[in-house]
C-alpha positions in Angstrom: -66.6 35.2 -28.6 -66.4 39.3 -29.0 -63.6 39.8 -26.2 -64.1 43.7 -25.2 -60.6 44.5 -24.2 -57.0 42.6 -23.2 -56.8 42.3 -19.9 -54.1 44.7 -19.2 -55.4 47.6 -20.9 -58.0 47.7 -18.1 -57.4 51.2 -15.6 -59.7 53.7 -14.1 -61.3 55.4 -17.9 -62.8 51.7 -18.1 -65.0 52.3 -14.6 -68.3 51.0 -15.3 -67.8 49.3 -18.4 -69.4 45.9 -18.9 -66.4 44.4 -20.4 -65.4 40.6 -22.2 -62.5 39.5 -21.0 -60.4 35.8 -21.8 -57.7 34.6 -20.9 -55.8 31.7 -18.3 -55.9 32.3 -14.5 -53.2 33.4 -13.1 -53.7 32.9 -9.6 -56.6 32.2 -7.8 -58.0 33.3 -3.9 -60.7 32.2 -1.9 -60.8 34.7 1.2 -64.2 34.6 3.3 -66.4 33.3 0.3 -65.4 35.8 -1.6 -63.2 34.0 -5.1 -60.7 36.4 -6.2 -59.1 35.6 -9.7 -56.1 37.1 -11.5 -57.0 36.6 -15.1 -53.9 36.9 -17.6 -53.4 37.0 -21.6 -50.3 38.2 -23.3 -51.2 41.9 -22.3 -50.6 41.3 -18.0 -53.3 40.8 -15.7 -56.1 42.0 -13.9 -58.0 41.3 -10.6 -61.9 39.7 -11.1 -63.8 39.3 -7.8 -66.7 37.0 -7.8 -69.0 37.2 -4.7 -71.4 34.6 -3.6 -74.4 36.1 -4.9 -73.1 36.4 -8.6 -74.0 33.4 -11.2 -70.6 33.2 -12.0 -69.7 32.0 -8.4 -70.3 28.2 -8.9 -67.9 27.8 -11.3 -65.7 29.8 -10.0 -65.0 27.5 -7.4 -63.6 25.0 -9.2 -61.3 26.9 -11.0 -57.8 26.3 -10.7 -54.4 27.7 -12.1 -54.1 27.8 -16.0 -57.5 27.1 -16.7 -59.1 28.6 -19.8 -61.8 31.5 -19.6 -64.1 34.2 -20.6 -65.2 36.1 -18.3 -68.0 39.0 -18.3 -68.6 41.9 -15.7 -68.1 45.4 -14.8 -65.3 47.1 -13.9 -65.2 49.0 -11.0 -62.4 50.8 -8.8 -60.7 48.9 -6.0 -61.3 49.9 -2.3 -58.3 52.4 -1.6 -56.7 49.9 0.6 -56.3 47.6 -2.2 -54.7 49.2 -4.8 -51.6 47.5 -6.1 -49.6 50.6 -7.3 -46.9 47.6 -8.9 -49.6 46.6 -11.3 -50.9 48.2 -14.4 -54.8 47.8 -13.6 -53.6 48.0 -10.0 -56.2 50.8 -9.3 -59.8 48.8 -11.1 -61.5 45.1 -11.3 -63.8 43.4 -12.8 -66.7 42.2 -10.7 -67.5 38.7 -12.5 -71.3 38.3 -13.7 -70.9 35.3 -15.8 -67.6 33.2 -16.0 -67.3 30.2 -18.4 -64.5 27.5 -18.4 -63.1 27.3 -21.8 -60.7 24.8 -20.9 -59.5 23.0 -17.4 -55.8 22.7 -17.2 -53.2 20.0 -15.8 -50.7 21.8 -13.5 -47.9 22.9 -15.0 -44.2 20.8 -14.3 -42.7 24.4 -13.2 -45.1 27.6 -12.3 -45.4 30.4 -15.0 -47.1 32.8 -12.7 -44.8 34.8 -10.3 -43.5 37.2 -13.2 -46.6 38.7 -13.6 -47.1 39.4 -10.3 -43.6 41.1 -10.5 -42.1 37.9 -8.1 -39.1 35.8 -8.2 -39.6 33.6 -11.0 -39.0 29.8 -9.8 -38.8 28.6 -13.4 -35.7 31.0 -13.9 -33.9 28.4 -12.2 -35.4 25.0 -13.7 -33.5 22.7 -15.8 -33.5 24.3 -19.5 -34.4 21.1 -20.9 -37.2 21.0 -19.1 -38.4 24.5 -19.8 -37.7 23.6 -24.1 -39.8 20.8 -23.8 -42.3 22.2 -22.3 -41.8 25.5 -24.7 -45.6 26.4 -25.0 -45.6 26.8 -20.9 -42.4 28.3 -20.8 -43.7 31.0 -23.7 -46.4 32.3 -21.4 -44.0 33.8 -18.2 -43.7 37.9 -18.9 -39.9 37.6 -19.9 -40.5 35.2 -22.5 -43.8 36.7 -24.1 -41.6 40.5 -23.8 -38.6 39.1 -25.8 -41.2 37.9 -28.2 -42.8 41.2 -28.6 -39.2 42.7 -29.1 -38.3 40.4 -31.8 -41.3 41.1 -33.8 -40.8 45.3 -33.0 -37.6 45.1 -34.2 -38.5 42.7 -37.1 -40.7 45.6 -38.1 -38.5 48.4 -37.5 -36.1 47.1 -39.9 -38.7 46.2 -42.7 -40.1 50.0 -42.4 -36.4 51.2 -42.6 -35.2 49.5 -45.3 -38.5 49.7 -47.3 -38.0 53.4 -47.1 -34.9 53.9 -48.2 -35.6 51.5 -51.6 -34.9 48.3 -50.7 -36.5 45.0 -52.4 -37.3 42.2 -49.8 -36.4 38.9 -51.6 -36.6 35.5 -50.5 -34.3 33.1 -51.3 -34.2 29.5 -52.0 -33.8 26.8 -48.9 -33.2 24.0 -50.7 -29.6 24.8 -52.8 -26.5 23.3 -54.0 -24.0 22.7 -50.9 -21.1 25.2 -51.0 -18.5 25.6 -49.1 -18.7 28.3 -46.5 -16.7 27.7 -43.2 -19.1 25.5 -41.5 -20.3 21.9 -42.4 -23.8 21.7 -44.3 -26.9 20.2 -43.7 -27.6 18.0 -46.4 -31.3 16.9 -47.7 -31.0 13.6 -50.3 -32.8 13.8 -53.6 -35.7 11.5 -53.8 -36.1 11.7 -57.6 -32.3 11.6 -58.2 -30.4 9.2 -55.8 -27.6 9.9 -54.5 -27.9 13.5 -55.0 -28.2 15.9 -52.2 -29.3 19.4 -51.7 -27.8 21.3 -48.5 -29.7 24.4 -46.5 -28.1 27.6 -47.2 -25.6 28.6 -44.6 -26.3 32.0 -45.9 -28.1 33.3 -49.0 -24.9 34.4 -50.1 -24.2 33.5 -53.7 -28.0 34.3 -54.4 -28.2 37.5 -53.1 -24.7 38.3 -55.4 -26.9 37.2 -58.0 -29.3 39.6 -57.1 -27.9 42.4 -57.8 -26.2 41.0 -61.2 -29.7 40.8 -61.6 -30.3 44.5 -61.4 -32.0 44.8 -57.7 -29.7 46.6 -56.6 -30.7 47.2 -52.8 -32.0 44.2 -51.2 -32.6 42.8 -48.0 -34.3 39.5 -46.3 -34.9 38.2 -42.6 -33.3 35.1 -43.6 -32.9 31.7 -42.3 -30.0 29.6 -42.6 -28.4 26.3 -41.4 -25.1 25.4 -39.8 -24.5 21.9 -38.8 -21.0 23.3 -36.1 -20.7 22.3 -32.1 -23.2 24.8 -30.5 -22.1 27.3 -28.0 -24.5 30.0 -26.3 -24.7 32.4 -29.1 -25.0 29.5 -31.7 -28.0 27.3 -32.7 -28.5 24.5 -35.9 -30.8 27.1 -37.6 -31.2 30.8 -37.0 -32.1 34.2 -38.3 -30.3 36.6 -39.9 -30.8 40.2 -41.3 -29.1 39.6 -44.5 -29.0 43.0 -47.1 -26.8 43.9 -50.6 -26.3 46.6 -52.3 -24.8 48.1 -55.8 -22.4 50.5 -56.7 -21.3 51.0 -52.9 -18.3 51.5 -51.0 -17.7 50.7 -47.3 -18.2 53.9 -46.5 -22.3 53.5 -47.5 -23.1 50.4 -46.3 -21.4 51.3 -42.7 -23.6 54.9 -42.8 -26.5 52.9 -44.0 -26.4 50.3 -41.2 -25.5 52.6 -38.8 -28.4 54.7 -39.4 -31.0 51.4 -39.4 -29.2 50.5 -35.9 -30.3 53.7 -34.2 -34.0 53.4 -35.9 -33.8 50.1 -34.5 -32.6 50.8 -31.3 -35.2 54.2 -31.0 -37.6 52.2 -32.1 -37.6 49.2 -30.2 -35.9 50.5 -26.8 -36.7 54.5 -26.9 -32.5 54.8 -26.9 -31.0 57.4 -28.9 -27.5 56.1 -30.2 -24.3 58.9 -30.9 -23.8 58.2 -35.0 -21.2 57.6 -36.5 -20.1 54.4 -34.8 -16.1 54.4 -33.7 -13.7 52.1 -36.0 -10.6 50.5 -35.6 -8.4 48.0 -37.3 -8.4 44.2 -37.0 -4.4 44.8 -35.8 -5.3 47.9 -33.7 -8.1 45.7 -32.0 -6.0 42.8 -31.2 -3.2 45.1 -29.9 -5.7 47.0 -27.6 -7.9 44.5 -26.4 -6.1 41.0 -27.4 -10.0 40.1 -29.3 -11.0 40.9 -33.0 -14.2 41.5 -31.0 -13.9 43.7 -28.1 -15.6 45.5 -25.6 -14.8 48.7 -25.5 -16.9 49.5 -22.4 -13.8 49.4 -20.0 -9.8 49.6 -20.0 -7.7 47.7 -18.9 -5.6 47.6 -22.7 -3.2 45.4 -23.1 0.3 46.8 -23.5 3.7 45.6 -25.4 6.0 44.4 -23.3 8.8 43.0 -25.3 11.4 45.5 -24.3 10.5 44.8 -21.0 12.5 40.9 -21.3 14.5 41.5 -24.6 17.5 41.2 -22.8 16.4 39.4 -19.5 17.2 36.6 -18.0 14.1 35.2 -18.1 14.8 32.7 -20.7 11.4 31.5 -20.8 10.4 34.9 -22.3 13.6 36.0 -24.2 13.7 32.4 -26.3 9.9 33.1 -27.1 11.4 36.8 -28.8 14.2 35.3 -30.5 11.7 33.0 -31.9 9.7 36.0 -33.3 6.8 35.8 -30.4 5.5 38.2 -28.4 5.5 39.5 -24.9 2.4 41.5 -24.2 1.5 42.6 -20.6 -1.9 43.8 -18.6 -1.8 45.9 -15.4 -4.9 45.2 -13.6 -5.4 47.9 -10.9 -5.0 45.7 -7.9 -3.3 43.4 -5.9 -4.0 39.9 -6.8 -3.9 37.0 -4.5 -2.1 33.7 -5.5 -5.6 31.8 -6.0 -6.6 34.9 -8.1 -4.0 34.6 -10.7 -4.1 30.9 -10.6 -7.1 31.0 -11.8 -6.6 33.9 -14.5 -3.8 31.4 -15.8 -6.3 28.8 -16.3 -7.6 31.4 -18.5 -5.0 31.5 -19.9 -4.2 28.2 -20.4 -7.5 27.5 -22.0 -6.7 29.6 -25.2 -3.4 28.2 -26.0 -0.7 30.2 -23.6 1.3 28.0 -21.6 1.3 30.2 -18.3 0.5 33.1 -17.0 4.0 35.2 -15.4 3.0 38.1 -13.0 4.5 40.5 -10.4 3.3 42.6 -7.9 4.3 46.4 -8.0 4.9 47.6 -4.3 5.8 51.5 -2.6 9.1 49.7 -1.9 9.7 47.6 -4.8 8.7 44.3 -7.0 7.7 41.2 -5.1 5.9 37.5 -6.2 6.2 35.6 -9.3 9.0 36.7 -11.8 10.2 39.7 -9.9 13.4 38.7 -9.6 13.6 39.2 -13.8 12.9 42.7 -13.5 14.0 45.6 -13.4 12.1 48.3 -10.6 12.7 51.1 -12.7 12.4 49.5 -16.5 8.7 48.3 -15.0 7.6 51.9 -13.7 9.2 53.4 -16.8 6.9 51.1 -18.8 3.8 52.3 -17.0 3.5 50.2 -13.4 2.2 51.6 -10.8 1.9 50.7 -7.2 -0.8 48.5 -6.3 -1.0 46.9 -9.3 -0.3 43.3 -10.4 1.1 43.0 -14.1 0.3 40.0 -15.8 2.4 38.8 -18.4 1.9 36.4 -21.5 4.2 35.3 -24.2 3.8 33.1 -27.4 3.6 33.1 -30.7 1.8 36.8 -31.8 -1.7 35.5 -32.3 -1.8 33.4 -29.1 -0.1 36.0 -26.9 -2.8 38.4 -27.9 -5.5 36.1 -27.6 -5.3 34.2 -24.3 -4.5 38.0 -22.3 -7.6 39.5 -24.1 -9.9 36.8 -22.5 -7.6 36.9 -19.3 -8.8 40.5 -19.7 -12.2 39.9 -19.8 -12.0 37.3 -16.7 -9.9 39.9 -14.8 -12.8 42.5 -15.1 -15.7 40.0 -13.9 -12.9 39.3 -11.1 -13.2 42.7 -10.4 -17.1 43.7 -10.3 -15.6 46.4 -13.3 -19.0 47.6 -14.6 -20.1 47.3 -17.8 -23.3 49.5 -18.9 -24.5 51.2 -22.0 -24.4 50.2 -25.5 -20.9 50.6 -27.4 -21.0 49.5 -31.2 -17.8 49.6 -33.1 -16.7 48.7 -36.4 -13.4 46.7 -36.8 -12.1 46.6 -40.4 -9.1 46.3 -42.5 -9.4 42.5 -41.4 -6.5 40.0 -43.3 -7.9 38.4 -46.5 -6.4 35.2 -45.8 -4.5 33.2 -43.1 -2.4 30.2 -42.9 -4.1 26.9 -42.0 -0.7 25.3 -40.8 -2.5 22.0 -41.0 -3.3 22.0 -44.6 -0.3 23.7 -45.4 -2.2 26.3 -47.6 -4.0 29.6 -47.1 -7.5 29.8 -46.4 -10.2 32.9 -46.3 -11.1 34.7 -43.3 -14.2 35.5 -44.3 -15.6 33.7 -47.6 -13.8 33.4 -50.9 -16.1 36.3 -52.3 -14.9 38.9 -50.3 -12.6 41.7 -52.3 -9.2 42.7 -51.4 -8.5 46.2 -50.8 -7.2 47.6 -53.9 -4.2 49.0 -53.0 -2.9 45.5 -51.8 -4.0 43.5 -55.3 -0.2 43.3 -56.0 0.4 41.6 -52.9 -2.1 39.0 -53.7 0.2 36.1 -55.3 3.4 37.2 -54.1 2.5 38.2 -50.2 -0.7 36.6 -49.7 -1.0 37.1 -46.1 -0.2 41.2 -45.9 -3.5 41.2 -48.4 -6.6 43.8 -46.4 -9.8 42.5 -47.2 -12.6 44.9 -47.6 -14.4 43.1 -44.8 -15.9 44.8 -41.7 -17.7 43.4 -38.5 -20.0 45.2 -36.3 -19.8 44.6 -32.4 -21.6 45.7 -29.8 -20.5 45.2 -26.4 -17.7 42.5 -27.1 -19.8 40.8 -29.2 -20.2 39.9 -33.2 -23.6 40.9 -34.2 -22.6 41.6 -38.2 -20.6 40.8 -40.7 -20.1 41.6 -44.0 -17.5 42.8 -46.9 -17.4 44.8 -50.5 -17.3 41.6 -53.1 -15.4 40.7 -56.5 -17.4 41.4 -58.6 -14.9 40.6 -61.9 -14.6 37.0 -62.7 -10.9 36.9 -63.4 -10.5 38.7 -59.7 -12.3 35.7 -58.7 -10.8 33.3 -60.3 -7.2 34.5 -58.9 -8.7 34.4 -55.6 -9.8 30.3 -56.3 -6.3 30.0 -57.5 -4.7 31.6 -54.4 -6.9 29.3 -52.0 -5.5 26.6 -54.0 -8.8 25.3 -55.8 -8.2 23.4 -58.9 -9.9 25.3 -62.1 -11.8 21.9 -62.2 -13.1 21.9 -58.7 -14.2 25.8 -58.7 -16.3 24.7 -62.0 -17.8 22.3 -60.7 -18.6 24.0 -57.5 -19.2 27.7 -57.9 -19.8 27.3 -62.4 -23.1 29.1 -61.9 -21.8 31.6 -59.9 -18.4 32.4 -62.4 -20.9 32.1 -65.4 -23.2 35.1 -63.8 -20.0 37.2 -63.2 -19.2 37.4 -66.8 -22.2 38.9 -67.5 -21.7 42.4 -66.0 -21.7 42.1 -62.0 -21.8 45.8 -60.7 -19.5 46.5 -58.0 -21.3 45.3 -54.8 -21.1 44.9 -51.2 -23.5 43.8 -48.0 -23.7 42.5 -44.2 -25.1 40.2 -42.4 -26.9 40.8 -39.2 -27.1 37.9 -36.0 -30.4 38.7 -36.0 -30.6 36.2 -32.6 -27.4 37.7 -31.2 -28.7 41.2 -31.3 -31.9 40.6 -29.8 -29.7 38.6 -26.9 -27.8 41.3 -26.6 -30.9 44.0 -26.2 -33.4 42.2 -24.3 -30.2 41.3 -21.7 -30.5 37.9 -21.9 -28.0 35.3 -21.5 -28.1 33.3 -24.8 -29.9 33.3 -27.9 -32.4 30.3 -26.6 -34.3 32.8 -24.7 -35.1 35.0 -27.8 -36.0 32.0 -30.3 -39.0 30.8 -29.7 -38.6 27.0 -30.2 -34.7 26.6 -30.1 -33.1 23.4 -30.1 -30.8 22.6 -26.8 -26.9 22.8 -26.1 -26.7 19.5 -27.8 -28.3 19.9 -30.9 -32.0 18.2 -29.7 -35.1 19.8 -29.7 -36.5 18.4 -26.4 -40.1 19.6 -27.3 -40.9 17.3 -30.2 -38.1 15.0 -30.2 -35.8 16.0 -33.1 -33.6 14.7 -34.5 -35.3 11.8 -34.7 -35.3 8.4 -36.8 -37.1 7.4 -39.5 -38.9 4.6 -40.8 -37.2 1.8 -43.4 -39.5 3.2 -45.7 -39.0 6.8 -46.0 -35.2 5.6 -46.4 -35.7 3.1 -48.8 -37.5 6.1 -51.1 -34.5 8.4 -50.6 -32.3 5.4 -51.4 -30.3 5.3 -48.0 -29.5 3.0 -45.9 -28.0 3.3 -41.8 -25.2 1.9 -40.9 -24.4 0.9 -37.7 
């Protein structure tokens, strides 16, 4: 089988050329004895006509969608009122002198033809389940097969980058010793020692510290790794993630560094030329602006403090929530609202932890609806009202105040049809080292219990725990996380403080991070990395809507991989080798 050429590489410089071609049919047309096939492969398609007098024409005629085959002839131009300007080979085809069934083909349980032919595509709006299980069908529609090709040119880009500028790719191991790391592991039991397990990595983490104790000094991996945590749209049991360390570093080079591999990506992949350096702002700043350690910065609509506003109001509702040392924080959204608007921006609301959503509508003539008899005309247009705006109010605890108007934010501006185009990356930094879990009644990392507190705040570290900066930086683009990462401690005493802050027994961090605190006291360079959502950043490029569309066998919303089955149980014998036993 020499194939000649892809199929939609074909145009007029091939005119004449006995050609090869293989791949699936398309479509196929029988008009006035005349067979006309659209042949596809991963390339596009091009038009082959076989007439009645060519050998190929007998089995042409009982070729049917999705079958398998080679087909040789010549190609020639297309009569001028045939030309499909819409296509690539739109102007040639291939007049068939021999045509050979490869394979016959059921029909498929939801067409993968119409995006080829630059149609609405009817599997767009199949069940997804049905689409994952039958993955290897759903792989061969033009979207799918494009997102492919992106992941693998921007797979590349990176490696080229990053080999350039001195980088060691390492892999690291899969089967490891389970640590924690925010998320629950997935375990694998010990055959040869019962009642051991090992867990998947949830990152390399710890190994690719190790690294550079080990000298490497710039390295990097497309790594996978395993969470077992509820699954969401941007989440999946296993994934892929650009994972990269590096020695005697500061923030300052690892965000110029990655910065500089995002626009090679980004030229690369999509021909887009990104402004450098990326904007950054504060974890506080952030939460202040946009009520999200995430946001998007690609419209306005800020929030704004508003606690002057009901200091000494008699809105009790709000004042108690002040005197209580919450928050009032307000968002003017630039027009007016009706009741079944806001009600539903309060279930917004609602859904992040506020317990309402107070409003009022700024008039020529003066306030009107919801809490306007609380305010003050002049106090509000002092503050920054304007008529023909609704002002939405939320207060609660700092945190929560912040949080439920940033996503009320977010649902105000698909309310409105506020466009958001273009591609706005942003650094957030100076995040908290630690926060109160108020159900354990102890402090808790942010991050992971590796990352290094900013120096100036070490003092802080026992006495004020929670006004501790971590050296910890995430990179969004448009509203979303697509990177992570933070300078480490690289001292073991530093480290052990920080086990000793989180409240981990000296017993308990031996036993579960010994080999880590053993390495450190044998000269750990300062060091410092990031992670890449290697799934969410493809999402985010190819403009789809969640990272299933860019993995190409994902598992569904549930967990389940509806194309072999998984999970799935096993036999009483395989358990009975790995010592386990079910119970019901």
């Amino acid at each position: 089988m020499k194939r000649t050429h892809y199929c939609g590489e074909l145009n007029e410089r091939h005119e004449g050329e006995r050609v090869l071609l293989q791949g699936w049919v398309n479509r196929r047309r029988d008009l006035g004895g005349l067979v006309f096939l659209d042949l596809r492969d991963r390339t596009g398609l091009v038009q082959v006509v076989v007439d009645p007098e060519s050998p190929a024409f007998a089995e042409a005629e009982r070729v049917r969608g999705e079958y398998v085959l080679e087909i040789e002839g010549t190609v020639r131009a297309r009569p001028a009122d045939q030309v499909n300007p819409e296509l690539a080979t739109g102007r040639v085809e291939v007049a068939a002198a021999r045509l050979e069934v490869l394979n016959e083909a059921a029909t498929p349980p939801f067409p993968v033809d119409a995006s080829w032919r630059g149609e609405d595509d009817p599997a767009e709006r199949v069940n997804e389940d049905l689409r994952l299980k039958y993955r290897y069908l759903d792989l061969r529609r033009k979207p799918m097969l494009d997102r492919l090709r992106l992941r693998h040119t921007v797979i590349k880009a990176i490696w080229d980058f990053l080999s350039a500028e001195g980088f060691v790719q390492v892999e690291t191991p899969f089967l490891t010793r389970s640590t924690p790391e925010g998320a629950r592991d997935f375990l694998v039991p010990s055959r040869l020692e019962p009642g051991k397990f090992y867990a998947l990595p949830q990152s390399p983490q710890l190994f690719k510290q190790m690294l550079m104790i080990a000298g490497v000094d710039r390295y990097f991996q497309i790594a996978r790794c395993f969470r077992d945590e509820d699954l969401r749209a941007d989440r999946q049991p296993d994934f892929t993630q650009l994972d990269l360390e590096m020695s005697f570093v500061s923030q300052e080079d690892i965000w110029a560094i990655n910065e500089r591999l995002v626009a090679h990506v980004f030229r690369e992949a999509l021909g887009v030329e990104l402004p450098l350096p990326f904007p950054r702002m504060p974890y506080r700043e952030a939460l202040e602006r946009y009520g999200s350690d995430k946001p998007d910065t690609r419209f306005g609509l800020e929030l704004e403090p508003a606690d002057a506003l009901f200091a000494n109001s008699n809105f009790n509702a709000f004042r108690s929530v002040l005197e209580a040392g919450g928050a009032v924080r307000g968002l003017r959204a630039p027009a007016e609202l009706s009741r079944k608007q806001i009600a539903g921006l309060e279930e917004v609301a609602k859904r992040y932890g506020a317990k309402g959503l107070a409003w009022v509508k700024v008039g020529e003539d003066g306030l009107s609806g919801g809490i306007a008899k609380f305010l003050d005309d002049g106090a509000l247009r002092a503050w920054g009202a304007r008529p023909g705006e609704t002002v939405l109010f939320v207060a609660d605890r700092w945190n929560t105040a912040l949080e439920a108007l940033g996503q009320v934010r977010l649902a105000l501006a698909d309310l409105l049809g506020i466009e958001r185009s273009g591609w706005n990356f942003l650094w957030v930094v100076d995040f908290p080292l630690l926060e109160w879990d108020s159900d354990l009644e102890l402090w808790t990392y942010m991050h992971h219990p590796f990352t290094s507190p900013h120096p100036e705040d070490l003092p802080l570290l026992e006495s004020d725990p929670g006004r501790v900066r971590a050296q910890a930086y995430d990179l969004v683009l448009n509203g979303t996380e697509v990177g992570g990462g933070s300078i480490r401690i690289h001292r073991m005493e530093l480290q052990q403080k920080m086990f000793d802050v989180l409240g981990i027994p000296r017993e308990e961090a031996e036993e579960k991070f010994g080999f880590f605190l053993e390495a450190l006291r044998y000269g750990a360079p300062p060091h410092g990395g990031i992670a890449w959502g290697l799934d969410r950043f493809l999402a985010l490029m190819s403009g789809a809507a969640s990272i299933r569309e860019v993995i190409p066998f994902p598992k569904n919303q549930s967990g389940r991989d509806p194309l072999t089955g998984a999970p799935a149980p096993v036999s009483p014998e395989q358990l009975a080798e790995l010592h386990l036993k079910i119970e019901e």
